[in-house]
VEXNU-705245 format. One line per field, with one value per residue (C-alpha): residue in three letters; x, y, z; residue number from 1. Coordinates in steps of 0.001 Angstrom, whole numbers. Example, Ala and Ser with C-alpha at 12.3 -4.5 7.8 and 13.67 -1.06 7.14 Angstrom:
// residues 2
aa	[ALA:SER]
u	[12300:13670]
v	[-4500:-1060]
w	[7800:7140]
i	[1:2]
// end
This chain:
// residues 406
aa	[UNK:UNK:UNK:UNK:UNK:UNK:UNK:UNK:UNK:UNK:UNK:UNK:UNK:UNK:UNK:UNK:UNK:UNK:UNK:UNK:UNK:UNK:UNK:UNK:UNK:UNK:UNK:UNK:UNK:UNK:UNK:UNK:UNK:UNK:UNK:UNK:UNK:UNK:UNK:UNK:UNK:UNK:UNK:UNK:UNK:UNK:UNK:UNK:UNK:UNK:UNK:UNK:UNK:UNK:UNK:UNK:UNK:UNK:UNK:UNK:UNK:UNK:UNK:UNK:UNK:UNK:UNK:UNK:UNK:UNK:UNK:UNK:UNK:UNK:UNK:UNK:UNK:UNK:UNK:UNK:UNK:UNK:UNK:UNK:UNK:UNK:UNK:UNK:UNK:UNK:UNK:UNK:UNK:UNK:UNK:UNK:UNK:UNK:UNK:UNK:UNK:UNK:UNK:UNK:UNK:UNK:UNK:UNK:UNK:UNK:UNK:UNK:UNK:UNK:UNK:UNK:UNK:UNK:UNK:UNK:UNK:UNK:UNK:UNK:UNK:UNK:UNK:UNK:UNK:UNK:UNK:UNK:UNK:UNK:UNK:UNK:UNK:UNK:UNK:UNK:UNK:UNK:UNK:UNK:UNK:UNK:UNK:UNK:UNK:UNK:UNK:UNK:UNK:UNK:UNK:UNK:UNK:UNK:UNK:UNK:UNK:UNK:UNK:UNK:UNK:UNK:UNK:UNK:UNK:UNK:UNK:UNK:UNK:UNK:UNK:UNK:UNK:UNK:UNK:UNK:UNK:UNK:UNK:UNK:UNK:UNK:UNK:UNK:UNK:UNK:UNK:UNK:UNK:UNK:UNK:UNK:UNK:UNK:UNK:UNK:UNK:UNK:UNK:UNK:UNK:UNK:UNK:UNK:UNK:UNK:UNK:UNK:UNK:UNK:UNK:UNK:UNK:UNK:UNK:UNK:UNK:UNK:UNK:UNK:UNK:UNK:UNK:UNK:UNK:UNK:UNK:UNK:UNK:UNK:UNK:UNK:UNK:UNK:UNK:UNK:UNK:UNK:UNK:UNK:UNK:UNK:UNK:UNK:UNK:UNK:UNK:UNK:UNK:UNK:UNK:UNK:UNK:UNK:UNK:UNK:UNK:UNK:UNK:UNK:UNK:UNK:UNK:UNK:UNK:UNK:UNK:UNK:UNK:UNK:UNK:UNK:UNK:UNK:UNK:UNK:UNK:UNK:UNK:UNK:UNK:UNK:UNK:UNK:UNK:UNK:UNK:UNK:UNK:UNK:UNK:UNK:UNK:UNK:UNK:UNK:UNK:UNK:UNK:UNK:UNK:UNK:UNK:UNK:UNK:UNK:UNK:UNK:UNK:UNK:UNK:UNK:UNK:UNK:UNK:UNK:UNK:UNK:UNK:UNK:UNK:UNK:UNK:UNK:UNK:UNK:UNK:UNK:UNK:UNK:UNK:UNK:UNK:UNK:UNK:UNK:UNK:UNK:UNK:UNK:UNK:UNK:UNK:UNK:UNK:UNK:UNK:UNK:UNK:UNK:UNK:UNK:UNK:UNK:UNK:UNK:UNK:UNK:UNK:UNK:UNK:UNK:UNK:UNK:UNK:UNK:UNK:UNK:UNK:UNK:UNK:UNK:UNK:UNK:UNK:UNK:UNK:UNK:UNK:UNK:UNK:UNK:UNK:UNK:UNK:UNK:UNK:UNK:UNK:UNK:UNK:UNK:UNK:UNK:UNK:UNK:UNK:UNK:UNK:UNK:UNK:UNK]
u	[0:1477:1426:1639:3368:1471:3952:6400:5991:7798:10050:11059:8924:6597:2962:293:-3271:-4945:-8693:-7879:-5695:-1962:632:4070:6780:10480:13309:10297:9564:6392:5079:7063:5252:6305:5334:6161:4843:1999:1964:-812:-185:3668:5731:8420:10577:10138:10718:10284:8495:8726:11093:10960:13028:14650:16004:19716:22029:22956:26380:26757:27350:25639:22034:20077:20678:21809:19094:21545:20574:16908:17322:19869:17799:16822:18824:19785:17484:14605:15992:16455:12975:11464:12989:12011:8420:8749:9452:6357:3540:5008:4090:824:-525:-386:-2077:1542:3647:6925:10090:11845:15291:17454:18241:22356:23323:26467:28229:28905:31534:30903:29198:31497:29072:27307:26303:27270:26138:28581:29192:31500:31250:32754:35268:35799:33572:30010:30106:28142:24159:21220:18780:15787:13128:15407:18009:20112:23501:24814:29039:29610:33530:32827:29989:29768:27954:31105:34200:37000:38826:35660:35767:39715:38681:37053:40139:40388:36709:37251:39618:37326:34608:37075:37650:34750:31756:30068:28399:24503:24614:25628:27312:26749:29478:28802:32241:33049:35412:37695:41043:42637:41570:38096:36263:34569:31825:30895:27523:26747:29851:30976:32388:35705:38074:41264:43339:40578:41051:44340:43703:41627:43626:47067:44681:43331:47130:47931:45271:45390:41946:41451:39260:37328:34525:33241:29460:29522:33350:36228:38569:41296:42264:45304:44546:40880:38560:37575:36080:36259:33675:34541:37513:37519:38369:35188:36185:33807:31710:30887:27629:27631:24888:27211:25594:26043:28502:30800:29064:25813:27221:28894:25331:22947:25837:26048:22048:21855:24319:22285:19155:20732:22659:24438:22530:24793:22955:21517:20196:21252:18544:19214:22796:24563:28110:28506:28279:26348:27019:30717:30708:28265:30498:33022:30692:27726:27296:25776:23850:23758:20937:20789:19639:22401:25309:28284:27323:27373:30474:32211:31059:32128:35812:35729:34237:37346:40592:39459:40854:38845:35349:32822:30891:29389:27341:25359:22146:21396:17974:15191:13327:10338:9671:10940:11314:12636:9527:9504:10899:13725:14222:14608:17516:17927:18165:17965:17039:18789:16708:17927:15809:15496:12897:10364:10306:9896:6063:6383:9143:7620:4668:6550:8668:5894:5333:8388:9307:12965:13182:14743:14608:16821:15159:16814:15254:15617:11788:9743:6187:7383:9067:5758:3725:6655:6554:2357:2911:5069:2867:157:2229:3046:6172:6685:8466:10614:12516:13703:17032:16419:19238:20548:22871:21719:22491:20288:17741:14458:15433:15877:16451:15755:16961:14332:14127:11493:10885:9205]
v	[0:3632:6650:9414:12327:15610:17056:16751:16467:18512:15784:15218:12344:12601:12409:10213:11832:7668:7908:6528:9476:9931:7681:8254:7561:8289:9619:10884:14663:15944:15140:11801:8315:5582:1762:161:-2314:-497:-1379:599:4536:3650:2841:623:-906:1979:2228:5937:5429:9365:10937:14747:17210:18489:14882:14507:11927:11656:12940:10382:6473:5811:8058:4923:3655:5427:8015:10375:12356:12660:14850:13749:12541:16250:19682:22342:24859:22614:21746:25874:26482:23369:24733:28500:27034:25603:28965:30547:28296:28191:31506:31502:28910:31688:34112:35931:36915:38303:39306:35920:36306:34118:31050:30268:27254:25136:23465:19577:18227:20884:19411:19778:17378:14577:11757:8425:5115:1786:-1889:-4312:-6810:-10437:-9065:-5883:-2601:-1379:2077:4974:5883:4485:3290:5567:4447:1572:28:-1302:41:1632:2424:5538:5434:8567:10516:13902:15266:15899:17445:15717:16485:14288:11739:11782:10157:6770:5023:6477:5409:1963:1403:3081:542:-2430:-2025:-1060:-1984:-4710:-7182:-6808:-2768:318:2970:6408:8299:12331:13969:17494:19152:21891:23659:21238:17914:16074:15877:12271:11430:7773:6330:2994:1335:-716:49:2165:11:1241:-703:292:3782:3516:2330:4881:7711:6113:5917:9909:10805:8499:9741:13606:14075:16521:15124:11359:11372:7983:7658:10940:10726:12320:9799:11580:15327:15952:19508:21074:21609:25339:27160:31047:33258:36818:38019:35443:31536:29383:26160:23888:21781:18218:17988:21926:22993:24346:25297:22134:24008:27258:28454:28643:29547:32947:33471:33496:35816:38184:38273:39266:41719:43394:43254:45264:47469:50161:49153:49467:47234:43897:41233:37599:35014:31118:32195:29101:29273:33018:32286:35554:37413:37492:38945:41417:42731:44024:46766:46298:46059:42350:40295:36492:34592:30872:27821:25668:26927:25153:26997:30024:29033:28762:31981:34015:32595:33126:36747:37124:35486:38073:41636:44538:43786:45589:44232:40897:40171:36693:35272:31538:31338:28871:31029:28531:28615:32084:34234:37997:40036:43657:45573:43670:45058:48522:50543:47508:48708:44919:40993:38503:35145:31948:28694:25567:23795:24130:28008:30622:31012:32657:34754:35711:36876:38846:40707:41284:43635:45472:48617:46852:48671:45661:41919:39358:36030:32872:29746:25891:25025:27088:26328:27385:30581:31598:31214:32735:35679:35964:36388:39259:40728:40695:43052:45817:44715:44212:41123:43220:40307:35836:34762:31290:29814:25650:24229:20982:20068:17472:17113:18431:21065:24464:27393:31169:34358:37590:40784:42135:46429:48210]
w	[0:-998:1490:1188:3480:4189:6311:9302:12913:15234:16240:12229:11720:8512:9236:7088:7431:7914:8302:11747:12569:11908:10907:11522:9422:10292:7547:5642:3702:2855:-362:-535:-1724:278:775:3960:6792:8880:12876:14974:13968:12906:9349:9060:6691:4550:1028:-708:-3643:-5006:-3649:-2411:-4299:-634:76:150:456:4080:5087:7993:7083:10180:9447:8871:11721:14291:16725:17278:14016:12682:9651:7478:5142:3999:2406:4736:2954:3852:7557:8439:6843:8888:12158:11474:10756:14441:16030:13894:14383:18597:18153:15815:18452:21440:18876:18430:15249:15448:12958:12459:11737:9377:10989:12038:12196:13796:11155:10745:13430:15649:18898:21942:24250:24097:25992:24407:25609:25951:26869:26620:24337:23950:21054:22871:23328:21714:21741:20369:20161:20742:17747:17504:20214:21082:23314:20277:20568:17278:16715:15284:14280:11396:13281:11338:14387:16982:17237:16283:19337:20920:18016:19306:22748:21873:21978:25862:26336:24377:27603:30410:29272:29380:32574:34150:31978:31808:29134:31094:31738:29411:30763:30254:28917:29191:27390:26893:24818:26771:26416:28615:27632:27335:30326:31027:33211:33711:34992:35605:36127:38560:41757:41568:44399:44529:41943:39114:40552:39895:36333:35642:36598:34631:31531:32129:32206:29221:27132:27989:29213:31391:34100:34576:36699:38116:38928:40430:41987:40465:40521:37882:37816:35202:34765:35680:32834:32088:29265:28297:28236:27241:29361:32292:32161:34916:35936:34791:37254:36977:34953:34459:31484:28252:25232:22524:20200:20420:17245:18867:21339:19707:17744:20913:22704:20216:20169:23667:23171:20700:22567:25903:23956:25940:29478:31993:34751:33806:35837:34171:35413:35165:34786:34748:34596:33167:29264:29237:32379:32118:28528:29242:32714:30034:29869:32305:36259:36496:38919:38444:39321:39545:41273:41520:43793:42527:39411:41051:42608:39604:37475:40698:40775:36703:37667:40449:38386:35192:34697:32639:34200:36014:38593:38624:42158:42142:44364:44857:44075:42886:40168:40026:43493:44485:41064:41975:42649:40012:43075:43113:39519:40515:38634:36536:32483:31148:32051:29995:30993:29817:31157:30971:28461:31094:30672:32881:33218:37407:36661:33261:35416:37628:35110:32354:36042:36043:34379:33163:28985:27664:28140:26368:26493:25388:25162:23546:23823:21417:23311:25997:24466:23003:26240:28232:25319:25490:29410:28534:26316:27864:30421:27874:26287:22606:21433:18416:16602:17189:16157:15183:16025:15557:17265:17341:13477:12029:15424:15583:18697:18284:20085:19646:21233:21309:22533:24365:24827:26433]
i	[1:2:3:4:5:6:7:8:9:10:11:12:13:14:15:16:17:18:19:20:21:22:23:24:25:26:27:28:29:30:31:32:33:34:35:36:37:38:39:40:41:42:43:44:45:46:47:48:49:50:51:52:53:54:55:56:57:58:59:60:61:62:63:64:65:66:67:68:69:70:71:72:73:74:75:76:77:78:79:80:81:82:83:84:85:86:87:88:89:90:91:92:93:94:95:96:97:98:99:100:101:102:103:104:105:106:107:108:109:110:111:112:113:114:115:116:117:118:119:120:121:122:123:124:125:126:127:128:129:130:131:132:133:134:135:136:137:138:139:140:141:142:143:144:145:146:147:148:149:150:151:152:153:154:155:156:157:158:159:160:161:162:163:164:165:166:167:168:169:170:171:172:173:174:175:176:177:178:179:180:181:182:183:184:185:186:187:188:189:190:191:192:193:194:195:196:197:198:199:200:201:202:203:204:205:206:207:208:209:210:211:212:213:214:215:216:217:218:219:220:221:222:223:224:225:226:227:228:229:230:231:232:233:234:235:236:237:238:239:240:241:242:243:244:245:246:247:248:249:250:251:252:253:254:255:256:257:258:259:260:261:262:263:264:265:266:267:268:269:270:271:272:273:274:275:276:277:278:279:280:281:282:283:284:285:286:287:288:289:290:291:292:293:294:295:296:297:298:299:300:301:302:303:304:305:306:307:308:309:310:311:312:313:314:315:316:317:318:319:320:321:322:323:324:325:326:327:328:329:330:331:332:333:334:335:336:337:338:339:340:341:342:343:344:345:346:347:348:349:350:351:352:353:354:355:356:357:358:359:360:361:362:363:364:365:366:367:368:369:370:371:372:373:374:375:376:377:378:379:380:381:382:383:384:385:386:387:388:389:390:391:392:393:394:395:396:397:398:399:400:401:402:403:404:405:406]
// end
């Protein structure tokens, strides 16, 4: 039987209109014919009888198979049209409409973390991503998604798993890419006794990464992980949030830095690490806001080992449960708010209160964006452009920076 697709899904999967309701249909563009094996509302064992005019031949050997990229399958052009389409109808659905700019996106081997996912096996080690919607393991020796410094560490991971992996349980292997090395956090080994400890920390020296974390220990420090932003080099805490690539990265920075112009006192809320209130102190007073101490802890010794800023003060504070009130927003000329996919709906509420001229809003869910943005509205402000920006190459996620006025 021949299908055919009306359009995608927001997670990339192309949708059959079935008089029973949707089908899904993975690897898949609009307008394409295809035959396969129908299960409940899902299409396998597809075969693409006419294909679109946007499909491409995937970059990555491993595409087919592998879940770690969704959109492979189709061109650029039609990937940054797809993901601006995202942003608009997040918006359209909330009754909003707003200047879209072009879409930036991080090129191919550009992802500086990822979490991979590894066993061992009776020839060796199984390493790489899961299968979509599966627990099948798939190696991805020439993954066109990462770095090449990361791609540079599987040999040094191949070893980590061989000692202290198992055949029954994969591990979780979260690695970043820093100055100093790759940083390596394991989950779901077994447990680190001294003489694996010890084999651990001969293979972080051997290999050059920079730190090895073992379910939640550090058991190997060769020289402490950091990352610049701006002026001033943060140490970077275990299982600190880091945007995916430095391109995105730079694009999302320099939209913020547009949006508060020439303010010279901004409050930075869900602040992380500093990636935007240590740029902006080059020319601002700022106050850091964020739940997680250690966090904290490590944008403020960033903040005190730089030279050329201004002030940077920070609060520990849970902005779900206790967002800053619009008193607490006195004097201040701009927000820059950066949260998690969840939003910011209470501290939306609070600030669409406030008399703060500019807000700088950065987000990675757009649903959340838009109801965050309506909130806003609805307070007197005036959403004046989106950077669409991806970072996340060949996903469906995508993130936007906007600026708010009031």
């Amino acid at each position: 039987m021949t299908f055919t697709i009306a359009r995608l899904g927001h997670l990339g999967d192309g949708i059959i209109l079935g008089p029973e309701g949707a089908i899904y249909a993975p690897q898949t563009l609009p307008g394409e014919e295809v035959e396969g094996t129908l299960t409940g509302d899902q299409l396998s064992d597809i075969r693409i009888v006419t294909p679109s005019a946007y499909r491409v031949k995937a970059p990555c050997v491993h595409a087919r198979t592998c879940g770690g990229c969704m959109m492979q399958h189709a061109s650029d052009g039609f990937v940054a049209d797809w993901k601006t389409h995202i942003v608009r109808a997040a918006l359209a659905a909330q009754g909003l409409e707003a200047e879209l700019r072009p879409i930036l996106t991080s090129p191919p081997r550009s992802r500086r973390r990822a979490t991979l996912a590894a066993r061992r096996t009776k020839g060796g080690v199984l390493m790489g991503f899961h299968a979509r919607a599966s627990d099948t393991l798939v190696a991805v020796p020439n993954c066109q998604l990462l770095h090449p410094d990361l791609m540079a560490t599987f040999p040094a991971l191949e070893e980590i798993v061989k000692l202290g992996g198992s055949r029954t349980v994969a591990l979780d292997l979260q690695i970043t890419r820093t100055p100093s090395g790759t940083d390596v956090a394991i989950s779901g080994g077994k447990p680190a006794d001294s003489a694996l400890q010890l084999d651990l920390a001969r293979l972080t020296e051997a290999h050059k990464l920079s730190r090895l974390t073992w379910n939640g220990e550090i058991v190997a420090l060769r020289a402490q992980p950091s990352l610049r932003f701006g002026k001033a080099t943060v140490p970077l805490p275990f299982g600190a949030f880091l945007q995916a690539t430095a391109q995105g990265e730079a694009a999302l920075l320099a939209s913020v830095k547009e949006a508060v112009g020439q303010a010279r006192r901004i409050t930075d809320l869900f602040a992380g690490i500093g990636t935007f209130a240590l740029p902006l102190a080059e020319n601002a007073e700022v106050h850091a806001v964020e739940g997680e101490i250690k966090m904290l802890t490590a944008l403020d010794k960033g903040f005190r080992m730089a030279e050329g800023l201004k002030r940077v003060t920070n609060d520990v504070r849970d902005l779900y449960r206790r967002p800053l009130e619009p008193d607490e927003f006195k004097y201040v000329e701009a927000v820059v708010i950066d949260p998690p996919r969840s939003g910011a709906e209470a501290q939306s509420h609070t600030l669409a209160k406030s008399k703060v001229p500019v807000i700088a809003y950065v987000s990675c869910n757009p649903a959340t964006f838009a109801r965050d943005a309506k909130i806003l509205i609805a307070g007197g402000y005036k959403l004046d452009w989106v950077q669409v920006v991806d970072q996340f190459r060949w996903s469906s996620h995508v993130e936007t920076a906007a600026k708010f006025t009031l």
